[in-house]
PDBQT receptor file of N, H, CA, C and O in Angstrom, charges set to zero:
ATOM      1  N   UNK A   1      43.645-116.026   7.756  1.00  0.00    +0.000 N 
ATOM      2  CA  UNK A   1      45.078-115.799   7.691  1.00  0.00    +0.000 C 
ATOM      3  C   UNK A   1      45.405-114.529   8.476  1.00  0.00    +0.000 C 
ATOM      4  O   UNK A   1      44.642-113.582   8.664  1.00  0.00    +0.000 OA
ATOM      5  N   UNK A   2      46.776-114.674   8.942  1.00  0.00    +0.000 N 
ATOM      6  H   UNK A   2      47.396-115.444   8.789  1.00  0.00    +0.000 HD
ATOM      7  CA  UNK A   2      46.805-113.353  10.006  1.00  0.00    +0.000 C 
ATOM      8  C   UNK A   2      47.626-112.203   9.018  1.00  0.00    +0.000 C 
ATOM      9  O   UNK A   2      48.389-112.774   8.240  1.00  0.00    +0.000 OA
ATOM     10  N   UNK A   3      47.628-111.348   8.944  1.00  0.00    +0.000 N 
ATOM     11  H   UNK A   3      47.008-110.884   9.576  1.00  0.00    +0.000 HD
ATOM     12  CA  UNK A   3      48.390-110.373   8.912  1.00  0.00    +0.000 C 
ATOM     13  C   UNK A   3      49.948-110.304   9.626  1.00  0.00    +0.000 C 
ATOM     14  O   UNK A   3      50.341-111.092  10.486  1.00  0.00    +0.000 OA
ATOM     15  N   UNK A   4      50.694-109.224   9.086  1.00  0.00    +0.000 N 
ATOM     16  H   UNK A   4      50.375-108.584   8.387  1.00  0.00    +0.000 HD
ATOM     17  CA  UNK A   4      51.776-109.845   9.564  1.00  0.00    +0.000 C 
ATOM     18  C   UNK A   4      52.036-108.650  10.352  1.00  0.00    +0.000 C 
ATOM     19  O   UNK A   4      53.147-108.567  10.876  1.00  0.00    +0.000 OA
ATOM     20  N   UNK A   5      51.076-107.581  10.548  1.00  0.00    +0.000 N 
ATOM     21  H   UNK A   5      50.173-107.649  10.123  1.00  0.00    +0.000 HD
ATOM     22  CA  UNK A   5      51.380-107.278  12.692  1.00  0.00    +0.000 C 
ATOM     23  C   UNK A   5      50.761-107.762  13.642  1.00  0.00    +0.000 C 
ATOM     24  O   UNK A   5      51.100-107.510  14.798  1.00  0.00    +0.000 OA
ATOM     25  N   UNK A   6      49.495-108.735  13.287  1.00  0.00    +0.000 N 
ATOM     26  H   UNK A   6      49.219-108.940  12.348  1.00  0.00    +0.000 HD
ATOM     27  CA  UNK A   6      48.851-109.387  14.027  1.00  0.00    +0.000 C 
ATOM     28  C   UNK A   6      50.302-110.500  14.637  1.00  0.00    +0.000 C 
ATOM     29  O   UNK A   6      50.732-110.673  15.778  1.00  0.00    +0.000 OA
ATOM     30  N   UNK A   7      50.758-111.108  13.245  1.00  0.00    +0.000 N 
ATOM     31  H   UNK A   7      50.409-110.968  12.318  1.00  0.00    +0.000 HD
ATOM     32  CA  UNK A   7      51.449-112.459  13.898  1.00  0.00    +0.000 C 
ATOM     33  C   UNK A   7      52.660-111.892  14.974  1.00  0.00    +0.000 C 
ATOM     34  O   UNK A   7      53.174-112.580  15.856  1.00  0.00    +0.000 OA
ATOM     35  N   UNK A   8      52.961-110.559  14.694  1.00  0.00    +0.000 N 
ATOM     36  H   UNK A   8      52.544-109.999  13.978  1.00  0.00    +0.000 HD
ATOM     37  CA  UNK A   8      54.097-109.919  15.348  1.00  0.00    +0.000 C 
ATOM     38  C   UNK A   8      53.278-109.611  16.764  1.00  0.00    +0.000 C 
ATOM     39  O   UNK A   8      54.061-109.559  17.713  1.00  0.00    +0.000 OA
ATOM     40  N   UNK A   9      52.442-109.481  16.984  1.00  0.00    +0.000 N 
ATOM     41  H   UNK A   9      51.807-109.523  16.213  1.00  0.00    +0.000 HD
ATOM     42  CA  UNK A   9      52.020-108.818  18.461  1.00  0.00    +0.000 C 
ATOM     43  C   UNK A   9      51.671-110.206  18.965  1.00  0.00    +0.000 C 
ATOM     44  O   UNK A   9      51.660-110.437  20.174  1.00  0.00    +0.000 OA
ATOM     45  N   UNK A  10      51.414-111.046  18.148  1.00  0.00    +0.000 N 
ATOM     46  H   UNK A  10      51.423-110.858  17.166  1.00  0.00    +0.000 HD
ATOM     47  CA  UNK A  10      50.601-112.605  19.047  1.00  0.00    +0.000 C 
ATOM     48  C   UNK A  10      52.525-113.155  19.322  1.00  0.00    +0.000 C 
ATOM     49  O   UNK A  10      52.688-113.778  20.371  1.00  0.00    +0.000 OA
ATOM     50  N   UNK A  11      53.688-112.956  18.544  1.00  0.00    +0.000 N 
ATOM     51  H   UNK A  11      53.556-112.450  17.692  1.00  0.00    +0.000 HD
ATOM     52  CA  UNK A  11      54.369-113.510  19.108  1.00  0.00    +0.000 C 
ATOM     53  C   UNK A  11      55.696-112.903  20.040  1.00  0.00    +0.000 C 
ATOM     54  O   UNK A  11      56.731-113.461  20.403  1.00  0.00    +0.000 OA
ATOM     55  N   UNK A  12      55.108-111.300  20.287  1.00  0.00    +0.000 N 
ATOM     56  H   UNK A  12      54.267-110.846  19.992  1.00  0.00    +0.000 HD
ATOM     57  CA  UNK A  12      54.960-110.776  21.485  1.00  0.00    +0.000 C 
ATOM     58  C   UNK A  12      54.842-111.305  22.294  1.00  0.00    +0.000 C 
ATOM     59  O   UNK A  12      55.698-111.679  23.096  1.00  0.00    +0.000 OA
ATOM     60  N   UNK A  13      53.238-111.548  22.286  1.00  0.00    +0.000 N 
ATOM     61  H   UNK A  13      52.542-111.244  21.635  1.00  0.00    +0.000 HD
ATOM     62  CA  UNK A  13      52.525-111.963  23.410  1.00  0.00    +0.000 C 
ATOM     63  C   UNK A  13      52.960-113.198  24.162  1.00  0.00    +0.000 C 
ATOM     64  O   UNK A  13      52.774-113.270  25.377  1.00  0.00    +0.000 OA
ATOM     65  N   UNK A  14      53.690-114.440  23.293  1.00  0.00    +0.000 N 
ATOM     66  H   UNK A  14      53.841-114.382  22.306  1.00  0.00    +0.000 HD
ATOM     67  CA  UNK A  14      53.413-115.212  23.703  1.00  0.00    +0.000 C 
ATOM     68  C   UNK A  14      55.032-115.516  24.483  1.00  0.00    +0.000 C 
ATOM     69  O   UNK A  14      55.281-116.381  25.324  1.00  0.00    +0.000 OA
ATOM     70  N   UNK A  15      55.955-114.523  23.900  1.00  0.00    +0.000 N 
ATOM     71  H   UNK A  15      55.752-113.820  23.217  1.00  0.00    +0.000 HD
ATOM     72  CA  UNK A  15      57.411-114.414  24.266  1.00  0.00    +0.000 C 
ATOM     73  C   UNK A  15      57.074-114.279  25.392  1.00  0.00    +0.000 C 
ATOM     74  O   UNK A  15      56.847-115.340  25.973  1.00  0.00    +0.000 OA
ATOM     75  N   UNK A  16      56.899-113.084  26.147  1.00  0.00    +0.000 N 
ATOM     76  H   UNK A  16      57.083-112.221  25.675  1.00  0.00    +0.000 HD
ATOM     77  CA  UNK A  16      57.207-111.945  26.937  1.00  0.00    +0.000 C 
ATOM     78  C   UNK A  16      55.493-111.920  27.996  1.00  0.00    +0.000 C 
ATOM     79  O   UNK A  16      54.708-110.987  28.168  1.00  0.00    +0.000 OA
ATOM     80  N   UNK A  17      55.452-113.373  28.518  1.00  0.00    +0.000 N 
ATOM     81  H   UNK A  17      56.090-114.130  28.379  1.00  0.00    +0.000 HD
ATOM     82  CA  UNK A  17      54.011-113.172  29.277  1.00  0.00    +0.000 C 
ATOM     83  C   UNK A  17      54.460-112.456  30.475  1.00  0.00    +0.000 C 
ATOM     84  O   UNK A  17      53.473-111.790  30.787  1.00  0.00    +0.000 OA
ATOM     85  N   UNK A  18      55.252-112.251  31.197  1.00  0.00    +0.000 N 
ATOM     86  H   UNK A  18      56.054-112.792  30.943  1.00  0.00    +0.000 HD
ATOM     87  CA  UNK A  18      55.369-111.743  32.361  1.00  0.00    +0.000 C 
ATOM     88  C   UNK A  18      55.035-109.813  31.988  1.00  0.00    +0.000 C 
ATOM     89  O   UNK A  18      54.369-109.158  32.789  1.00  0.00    +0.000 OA
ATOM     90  N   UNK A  19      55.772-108.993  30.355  1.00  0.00    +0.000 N 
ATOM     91  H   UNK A  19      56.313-109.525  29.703  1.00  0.00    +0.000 HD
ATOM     92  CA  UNK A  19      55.204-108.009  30.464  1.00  0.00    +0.000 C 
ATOM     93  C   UNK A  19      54.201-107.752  29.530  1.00  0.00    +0.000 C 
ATOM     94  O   UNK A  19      54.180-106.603  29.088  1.00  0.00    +0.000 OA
ATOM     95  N   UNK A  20      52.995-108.888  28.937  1.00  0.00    +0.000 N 
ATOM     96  H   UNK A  20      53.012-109.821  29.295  1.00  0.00    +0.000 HD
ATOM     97  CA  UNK A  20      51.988-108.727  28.357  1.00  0.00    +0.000 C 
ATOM     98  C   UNK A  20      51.140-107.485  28.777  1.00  0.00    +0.000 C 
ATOM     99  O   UNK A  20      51.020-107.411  30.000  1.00  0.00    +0.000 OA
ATOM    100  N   UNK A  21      50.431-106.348  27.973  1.00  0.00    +0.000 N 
ATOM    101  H   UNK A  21      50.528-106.409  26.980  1.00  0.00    +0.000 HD
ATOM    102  CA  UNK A  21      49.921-105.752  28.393  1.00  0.00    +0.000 C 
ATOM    103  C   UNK A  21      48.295-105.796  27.668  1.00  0.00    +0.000 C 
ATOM    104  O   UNK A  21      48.473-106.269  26.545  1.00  0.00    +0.000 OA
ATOM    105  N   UNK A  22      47.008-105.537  27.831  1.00  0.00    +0.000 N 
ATOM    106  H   UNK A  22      46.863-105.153  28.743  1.00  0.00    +0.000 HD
ATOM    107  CA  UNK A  22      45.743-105.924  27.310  1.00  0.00    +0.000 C 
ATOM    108  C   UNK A  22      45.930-104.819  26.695  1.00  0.00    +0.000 C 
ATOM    109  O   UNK A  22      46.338-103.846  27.329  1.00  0.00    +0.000 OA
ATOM    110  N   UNK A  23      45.603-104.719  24.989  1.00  0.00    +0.000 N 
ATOM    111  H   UNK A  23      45.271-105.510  24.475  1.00  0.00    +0.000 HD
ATOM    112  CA  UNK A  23      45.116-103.381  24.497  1.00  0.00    +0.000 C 
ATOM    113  C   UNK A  23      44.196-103.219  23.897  1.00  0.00    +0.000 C 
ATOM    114  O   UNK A  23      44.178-103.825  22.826  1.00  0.00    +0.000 OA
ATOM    115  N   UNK A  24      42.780-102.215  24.290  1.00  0.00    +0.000 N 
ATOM    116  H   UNK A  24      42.794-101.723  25.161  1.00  0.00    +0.000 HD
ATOM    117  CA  UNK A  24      41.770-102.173  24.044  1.00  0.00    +0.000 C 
ATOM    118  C   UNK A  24      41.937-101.839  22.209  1.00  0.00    +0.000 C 
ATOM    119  O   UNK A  24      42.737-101.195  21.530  1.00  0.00    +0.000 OA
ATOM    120  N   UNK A  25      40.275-102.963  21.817  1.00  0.00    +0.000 N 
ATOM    121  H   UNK A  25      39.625-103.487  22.368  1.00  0.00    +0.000 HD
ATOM    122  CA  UNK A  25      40.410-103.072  20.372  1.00  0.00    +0.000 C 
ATOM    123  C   UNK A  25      40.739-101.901  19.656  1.00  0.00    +0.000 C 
ATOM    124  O   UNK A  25      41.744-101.726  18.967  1.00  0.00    +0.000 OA
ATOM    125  N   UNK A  26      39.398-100.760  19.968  1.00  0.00    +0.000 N 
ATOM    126  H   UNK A  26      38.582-100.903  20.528  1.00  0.00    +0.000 HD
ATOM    127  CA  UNK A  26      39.507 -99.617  19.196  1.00  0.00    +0.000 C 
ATOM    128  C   UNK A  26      41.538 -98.813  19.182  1.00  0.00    +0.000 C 
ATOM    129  O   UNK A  26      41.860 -98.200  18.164  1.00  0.00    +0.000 OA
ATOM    130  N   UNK A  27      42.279 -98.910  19.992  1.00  0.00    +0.000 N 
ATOM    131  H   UNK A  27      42.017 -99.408  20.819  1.00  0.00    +0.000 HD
ATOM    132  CA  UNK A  27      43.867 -98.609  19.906  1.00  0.00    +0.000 C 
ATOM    133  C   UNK A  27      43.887 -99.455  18.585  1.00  0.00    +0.000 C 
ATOM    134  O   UNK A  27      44.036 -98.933  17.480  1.00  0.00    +0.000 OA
ATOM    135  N   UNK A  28      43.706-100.946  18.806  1.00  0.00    +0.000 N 
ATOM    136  H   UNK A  28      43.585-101.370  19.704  1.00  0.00    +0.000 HD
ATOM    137  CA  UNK A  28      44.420-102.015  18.336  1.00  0.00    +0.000 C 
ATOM    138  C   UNK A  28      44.205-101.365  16.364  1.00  0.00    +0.000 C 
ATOM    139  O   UNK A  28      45.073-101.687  15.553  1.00  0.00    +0.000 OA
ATOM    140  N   UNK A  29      43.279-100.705  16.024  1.00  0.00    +0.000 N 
ATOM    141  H   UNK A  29      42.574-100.444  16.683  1.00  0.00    +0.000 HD
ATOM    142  CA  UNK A  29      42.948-100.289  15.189  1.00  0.00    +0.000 C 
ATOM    143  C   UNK A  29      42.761 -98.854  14.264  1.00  0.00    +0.000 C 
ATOM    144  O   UNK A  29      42.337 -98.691  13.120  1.00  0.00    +0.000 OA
ATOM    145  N   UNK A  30      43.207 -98.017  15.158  1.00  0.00    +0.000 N 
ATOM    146  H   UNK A  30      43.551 -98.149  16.088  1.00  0.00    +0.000 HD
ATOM    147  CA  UNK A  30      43.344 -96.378  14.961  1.00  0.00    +0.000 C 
ATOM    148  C   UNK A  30      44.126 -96.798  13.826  1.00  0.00    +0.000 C 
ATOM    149  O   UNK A  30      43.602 -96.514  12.749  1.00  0.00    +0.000 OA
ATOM    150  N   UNK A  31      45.530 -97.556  13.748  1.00  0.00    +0.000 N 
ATOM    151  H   UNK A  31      45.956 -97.787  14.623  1.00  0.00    +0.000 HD
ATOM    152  CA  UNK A  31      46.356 -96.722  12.686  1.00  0.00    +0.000 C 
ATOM    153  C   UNK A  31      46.048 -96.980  11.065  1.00  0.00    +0.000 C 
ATOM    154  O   UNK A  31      46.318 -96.184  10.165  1.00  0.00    +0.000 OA
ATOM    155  N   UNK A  32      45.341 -98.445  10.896  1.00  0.00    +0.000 N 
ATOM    156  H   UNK A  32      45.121 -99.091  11.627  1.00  0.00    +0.000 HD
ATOM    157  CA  UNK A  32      44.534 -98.743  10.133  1.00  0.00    +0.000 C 
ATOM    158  C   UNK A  32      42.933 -98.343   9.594  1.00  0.00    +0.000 C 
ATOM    159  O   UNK A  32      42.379 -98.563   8.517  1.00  0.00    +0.000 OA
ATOM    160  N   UNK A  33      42.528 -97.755  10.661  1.00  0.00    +0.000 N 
ATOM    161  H   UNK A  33      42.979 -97.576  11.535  1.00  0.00    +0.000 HD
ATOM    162  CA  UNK A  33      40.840 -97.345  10.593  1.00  0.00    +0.000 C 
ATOM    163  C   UNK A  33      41.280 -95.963  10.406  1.00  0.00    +0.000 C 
ATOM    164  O   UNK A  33      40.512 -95.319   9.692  1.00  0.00    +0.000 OA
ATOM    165  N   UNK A  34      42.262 -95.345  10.827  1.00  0.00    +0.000 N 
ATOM    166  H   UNK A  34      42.886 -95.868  11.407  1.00  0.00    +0.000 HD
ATOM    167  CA  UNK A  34      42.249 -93.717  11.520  1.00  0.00    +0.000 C 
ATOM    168  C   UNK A  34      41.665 -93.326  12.458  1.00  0.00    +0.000 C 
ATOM    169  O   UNK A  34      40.800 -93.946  13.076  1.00  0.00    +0.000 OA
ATOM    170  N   UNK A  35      42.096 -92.172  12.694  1.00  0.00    +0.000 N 
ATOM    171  H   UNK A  35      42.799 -91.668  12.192  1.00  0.00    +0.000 HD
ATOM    172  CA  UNK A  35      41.696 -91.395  14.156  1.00  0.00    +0.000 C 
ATOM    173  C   UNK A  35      40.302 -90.943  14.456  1.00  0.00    +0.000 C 
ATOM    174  O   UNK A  35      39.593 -91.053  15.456  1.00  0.00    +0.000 OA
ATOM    175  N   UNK A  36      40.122 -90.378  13.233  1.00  0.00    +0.000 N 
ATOM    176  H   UNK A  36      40.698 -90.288  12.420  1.00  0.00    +0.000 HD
ATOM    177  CA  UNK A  36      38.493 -89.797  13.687  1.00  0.00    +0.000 C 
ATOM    178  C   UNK A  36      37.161 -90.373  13.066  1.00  0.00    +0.000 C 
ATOM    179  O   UNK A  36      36.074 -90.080  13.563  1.00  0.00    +0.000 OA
ATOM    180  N   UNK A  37      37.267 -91.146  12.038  1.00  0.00    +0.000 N 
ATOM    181  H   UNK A  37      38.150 -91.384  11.634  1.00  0.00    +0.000 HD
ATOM    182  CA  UNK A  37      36.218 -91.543  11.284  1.00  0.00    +0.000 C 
ATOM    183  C   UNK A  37      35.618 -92.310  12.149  1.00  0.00    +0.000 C 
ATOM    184  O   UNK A  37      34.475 -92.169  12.583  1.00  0.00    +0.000 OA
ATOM    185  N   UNK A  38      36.493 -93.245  12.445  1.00  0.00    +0.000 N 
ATOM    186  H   UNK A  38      37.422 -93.360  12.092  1.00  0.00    +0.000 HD
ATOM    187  CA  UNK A  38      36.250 -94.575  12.815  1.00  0.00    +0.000 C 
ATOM    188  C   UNK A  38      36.386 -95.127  14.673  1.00  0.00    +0.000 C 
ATOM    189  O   UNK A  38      35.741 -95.847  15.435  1.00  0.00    +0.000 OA
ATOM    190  N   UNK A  39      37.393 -94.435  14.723  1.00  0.00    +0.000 N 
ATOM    191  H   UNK A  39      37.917 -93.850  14.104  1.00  0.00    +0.000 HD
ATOM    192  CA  UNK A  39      37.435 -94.132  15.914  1.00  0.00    +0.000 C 
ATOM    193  C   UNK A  39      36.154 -93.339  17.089  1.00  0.00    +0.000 C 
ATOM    194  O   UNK A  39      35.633 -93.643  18.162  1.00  0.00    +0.000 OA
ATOM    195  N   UNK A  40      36.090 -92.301  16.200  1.00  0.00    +0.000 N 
ATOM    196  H   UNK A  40      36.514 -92.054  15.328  1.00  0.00    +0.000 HD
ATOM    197  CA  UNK A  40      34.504 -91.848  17.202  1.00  0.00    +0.000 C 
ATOM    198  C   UNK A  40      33.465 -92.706  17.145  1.00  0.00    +0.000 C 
ATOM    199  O   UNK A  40      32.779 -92.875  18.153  1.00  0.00    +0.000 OA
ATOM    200  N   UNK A  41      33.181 -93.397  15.929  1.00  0.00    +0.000 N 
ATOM    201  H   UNK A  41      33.739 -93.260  15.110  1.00  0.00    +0.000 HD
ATOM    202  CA  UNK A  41      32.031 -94.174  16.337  1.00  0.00    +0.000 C 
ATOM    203  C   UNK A  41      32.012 -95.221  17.363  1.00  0.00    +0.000 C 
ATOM    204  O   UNK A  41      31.019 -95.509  18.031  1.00  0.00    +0.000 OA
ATOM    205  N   UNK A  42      33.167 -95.776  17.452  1.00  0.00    +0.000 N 
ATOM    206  H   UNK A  42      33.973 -95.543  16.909  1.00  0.00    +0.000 HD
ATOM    207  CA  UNK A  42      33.551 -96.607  19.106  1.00  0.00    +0.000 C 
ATOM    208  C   UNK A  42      33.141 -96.112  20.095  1.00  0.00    +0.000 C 
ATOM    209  O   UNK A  42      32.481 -96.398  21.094  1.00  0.00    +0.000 OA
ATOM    210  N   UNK A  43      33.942 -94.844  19.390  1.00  0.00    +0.000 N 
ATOM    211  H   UNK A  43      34.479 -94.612  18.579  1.00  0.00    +0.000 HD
ATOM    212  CA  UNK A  43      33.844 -94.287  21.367  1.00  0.00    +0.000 C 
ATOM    213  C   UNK A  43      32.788 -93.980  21.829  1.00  0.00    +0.000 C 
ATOM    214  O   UNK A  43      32.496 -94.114  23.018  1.00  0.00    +0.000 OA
ATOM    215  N   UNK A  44      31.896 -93.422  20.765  1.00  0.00    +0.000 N 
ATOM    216  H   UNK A  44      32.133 -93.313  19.799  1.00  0.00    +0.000 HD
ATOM    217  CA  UNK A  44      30.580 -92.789  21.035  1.00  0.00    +0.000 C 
ATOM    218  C   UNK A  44      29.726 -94.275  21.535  1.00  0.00    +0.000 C 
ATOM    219  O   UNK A  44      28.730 -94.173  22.250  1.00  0.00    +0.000 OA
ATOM    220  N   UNK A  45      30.149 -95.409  21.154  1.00  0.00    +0.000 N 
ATOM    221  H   UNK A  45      30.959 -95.492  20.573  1.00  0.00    +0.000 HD
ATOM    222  CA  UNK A  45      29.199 -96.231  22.058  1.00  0.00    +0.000 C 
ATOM    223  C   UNK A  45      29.101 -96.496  23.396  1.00  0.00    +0.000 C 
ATOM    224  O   UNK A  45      28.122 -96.780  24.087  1.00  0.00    +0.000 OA
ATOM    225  N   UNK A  46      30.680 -96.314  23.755  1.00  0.00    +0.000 N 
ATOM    226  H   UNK A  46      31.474 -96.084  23.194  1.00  0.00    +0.000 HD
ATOM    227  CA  UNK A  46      30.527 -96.667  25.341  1.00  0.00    +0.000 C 
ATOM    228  C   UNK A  46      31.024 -94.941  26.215  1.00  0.00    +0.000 C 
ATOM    229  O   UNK A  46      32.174 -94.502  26.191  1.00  0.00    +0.000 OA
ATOM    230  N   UNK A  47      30.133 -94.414  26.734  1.00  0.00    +0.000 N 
ATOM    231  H   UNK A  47      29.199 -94.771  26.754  1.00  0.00    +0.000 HD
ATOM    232  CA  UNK A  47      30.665 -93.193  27.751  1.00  0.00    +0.000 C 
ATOM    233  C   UNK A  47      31.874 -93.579  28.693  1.00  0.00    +0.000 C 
ATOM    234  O   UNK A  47      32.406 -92.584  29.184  1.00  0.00    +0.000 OA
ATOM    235  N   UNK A  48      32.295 -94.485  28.970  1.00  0.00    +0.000 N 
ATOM    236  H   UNK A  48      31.862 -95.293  28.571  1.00  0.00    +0.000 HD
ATOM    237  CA  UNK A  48      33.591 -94.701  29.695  1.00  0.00    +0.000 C 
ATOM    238  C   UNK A  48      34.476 -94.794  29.089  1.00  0.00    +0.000 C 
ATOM    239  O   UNK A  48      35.157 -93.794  29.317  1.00  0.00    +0.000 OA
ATOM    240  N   UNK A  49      35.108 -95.614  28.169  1.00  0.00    +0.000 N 
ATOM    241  H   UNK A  49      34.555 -96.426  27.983  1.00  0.00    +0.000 HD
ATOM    242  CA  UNK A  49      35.711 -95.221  27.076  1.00  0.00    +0.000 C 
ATOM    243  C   UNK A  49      35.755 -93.713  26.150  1.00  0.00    +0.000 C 
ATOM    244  O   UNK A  49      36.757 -93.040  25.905  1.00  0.00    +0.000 OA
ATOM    245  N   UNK A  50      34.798 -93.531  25.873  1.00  0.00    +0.000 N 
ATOM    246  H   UNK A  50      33.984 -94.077  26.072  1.00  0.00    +0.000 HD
ATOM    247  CA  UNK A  50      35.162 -91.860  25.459  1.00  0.00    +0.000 C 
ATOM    248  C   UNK A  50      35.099 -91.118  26.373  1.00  0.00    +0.000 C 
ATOM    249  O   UNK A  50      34.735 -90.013  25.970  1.00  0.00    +0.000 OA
ATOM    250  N   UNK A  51      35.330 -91.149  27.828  1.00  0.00    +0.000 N 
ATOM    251  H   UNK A  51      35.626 -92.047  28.155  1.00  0.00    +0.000 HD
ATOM    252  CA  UNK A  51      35.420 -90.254  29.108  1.00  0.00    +0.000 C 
ATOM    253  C   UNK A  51      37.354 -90.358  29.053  1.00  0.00    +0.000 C 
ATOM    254  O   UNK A  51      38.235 -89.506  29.166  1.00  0.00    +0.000 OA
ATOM    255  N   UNK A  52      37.360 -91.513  28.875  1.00  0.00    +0.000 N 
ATOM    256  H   UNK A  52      36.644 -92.205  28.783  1.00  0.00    +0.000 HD
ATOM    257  CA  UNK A  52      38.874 -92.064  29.274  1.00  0.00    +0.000 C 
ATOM    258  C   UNK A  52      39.798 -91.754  27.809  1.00  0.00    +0.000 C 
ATOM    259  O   UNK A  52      41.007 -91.979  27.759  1.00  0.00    +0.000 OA
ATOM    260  N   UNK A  53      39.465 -91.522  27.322  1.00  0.00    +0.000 N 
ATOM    261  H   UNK A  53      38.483 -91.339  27.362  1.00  0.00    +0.000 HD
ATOM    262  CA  UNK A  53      40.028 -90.835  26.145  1.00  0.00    +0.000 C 
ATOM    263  C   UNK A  53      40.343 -89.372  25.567  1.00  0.00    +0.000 C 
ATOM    264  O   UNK A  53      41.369 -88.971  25.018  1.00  0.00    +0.000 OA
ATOM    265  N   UNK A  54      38.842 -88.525  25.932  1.00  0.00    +0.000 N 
ATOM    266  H   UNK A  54      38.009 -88.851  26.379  1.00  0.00    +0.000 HD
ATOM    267  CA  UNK A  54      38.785 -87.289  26.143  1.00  0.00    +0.000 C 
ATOM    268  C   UNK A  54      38.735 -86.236  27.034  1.00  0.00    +0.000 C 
ATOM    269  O   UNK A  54      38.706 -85.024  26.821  1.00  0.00    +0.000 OA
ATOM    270  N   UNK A  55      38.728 -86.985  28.254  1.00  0.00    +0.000 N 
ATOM    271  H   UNK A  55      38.752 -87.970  28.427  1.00  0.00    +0.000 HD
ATOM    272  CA  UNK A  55      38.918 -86.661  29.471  1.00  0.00    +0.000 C 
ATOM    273  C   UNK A  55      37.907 -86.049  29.706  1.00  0.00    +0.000 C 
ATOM    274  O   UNK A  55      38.070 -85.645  30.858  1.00  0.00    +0.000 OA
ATOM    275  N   UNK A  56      36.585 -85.585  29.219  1.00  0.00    +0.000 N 
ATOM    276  H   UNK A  56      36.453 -85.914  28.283  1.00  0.00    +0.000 HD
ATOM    277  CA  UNK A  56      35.268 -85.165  29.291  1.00  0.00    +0.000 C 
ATOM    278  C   UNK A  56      33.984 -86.453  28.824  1.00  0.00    +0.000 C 
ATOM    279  O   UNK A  56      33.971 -87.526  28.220  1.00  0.00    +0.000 OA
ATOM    280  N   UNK A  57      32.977 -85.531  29.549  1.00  0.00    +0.000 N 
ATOM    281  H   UNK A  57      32.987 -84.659  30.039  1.00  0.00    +0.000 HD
ATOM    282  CA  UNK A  57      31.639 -86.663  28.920  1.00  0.00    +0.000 C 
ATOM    283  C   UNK A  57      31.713 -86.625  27.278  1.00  0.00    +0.000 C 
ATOM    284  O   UNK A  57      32.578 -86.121  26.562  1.00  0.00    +0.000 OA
ATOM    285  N   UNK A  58      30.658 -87.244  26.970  1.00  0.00    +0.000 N 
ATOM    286  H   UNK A  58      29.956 -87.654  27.552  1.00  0.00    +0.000 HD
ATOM    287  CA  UNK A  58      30.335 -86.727  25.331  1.00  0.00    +0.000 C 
ATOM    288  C   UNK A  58      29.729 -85.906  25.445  1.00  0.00    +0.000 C 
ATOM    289  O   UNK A  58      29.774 -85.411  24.319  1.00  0.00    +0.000 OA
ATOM    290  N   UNK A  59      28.655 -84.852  26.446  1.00  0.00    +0.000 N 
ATOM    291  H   UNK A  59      28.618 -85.254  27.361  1.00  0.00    +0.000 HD
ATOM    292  CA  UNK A  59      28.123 -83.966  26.543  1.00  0.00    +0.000 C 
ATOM    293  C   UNK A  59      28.748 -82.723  26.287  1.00  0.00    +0.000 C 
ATOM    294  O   UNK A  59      28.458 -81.778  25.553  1.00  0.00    +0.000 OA
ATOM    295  N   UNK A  60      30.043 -83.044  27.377  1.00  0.00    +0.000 N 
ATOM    296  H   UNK A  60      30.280 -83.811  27.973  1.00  0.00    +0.000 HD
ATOM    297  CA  UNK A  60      30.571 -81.570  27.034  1.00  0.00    +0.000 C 
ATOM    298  C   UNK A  60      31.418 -81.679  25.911  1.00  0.00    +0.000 C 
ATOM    299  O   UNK A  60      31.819 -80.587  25.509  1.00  0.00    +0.000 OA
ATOM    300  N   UNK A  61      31.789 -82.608  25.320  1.00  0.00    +0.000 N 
ATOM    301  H   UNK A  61      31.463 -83.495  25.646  1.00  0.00    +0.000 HD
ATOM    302  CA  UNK A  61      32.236 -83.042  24.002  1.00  0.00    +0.000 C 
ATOM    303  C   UNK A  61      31.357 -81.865  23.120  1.00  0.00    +0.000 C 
ATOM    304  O   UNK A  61      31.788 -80.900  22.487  1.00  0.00    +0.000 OA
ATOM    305  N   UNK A  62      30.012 -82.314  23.325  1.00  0.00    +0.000 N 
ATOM    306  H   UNK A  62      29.662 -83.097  23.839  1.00  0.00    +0.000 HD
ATOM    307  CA  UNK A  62      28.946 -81.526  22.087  1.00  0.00    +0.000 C 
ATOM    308  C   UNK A  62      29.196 -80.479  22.376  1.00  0.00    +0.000 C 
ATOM    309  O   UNK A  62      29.456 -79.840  21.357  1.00  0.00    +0.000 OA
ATOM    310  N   UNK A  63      29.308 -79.615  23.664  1.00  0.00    +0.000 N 
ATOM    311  H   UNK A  63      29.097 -80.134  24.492  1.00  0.00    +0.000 HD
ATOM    312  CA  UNK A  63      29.068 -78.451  24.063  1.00  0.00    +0.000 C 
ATOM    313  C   UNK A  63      29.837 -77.581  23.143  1.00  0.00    +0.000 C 
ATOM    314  O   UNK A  63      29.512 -76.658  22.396  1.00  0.00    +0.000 OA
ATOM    315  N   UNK A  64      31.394 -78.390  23.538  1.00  0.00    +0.000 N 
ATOM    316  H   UNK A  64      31.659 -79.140  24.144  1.00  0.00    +0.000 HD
ATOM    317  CA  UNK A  64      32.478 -77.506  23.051  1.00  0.00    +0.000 C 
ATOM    318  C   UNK A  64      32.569 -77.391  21.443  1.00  0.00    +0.000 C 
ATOM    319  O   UNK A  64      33.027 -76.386  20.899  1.00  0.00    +0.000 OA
ATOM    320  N   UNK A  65      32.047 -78.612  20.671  1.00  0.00    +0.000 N 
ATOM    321  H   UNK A  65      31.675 -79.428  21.114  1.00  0.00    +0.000 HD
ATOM    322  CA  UNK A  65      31.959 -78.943  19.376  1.00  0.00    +0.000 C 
ATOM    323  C   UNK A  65      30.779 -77.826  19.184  1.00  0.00    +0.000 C 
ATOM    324  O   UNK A  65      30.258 -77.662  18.081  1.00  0.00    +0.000 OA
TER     325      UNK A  65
């Protein structure tokens, strides 16, 4: 069964194909998961994704942490 912002973004989607936009899962889920718990462990899997997010590696991530 969907949820009812799922059914709202699928009938978005299915209105308005000319300005559909792709949104990566981990977004699709911040406001429900939260920002940092759940969210870093995403990011920390892929280095392009947490480059494109933090605008640094995860290296200098640690550095500064």
């Amino acid at each position: 069964m969907l949820a009812v912002s799922d059914e709202v973004l699928l009938l978005y989607a299915v209105g308005n194909k000319r300005e559909r936009k792709w949104v990566h899962e981990v977004n699709m889920k911040r406001r429900e998961s939260g920002e940092f718990h759940h969210l870093m462990k995403q990011l920390c899997q892929g280095e392009i994704k947490f480059k494109e997010y933090f605008q640094m590696s995860s290296n200098q991530f640690e550095q500064l942490l």
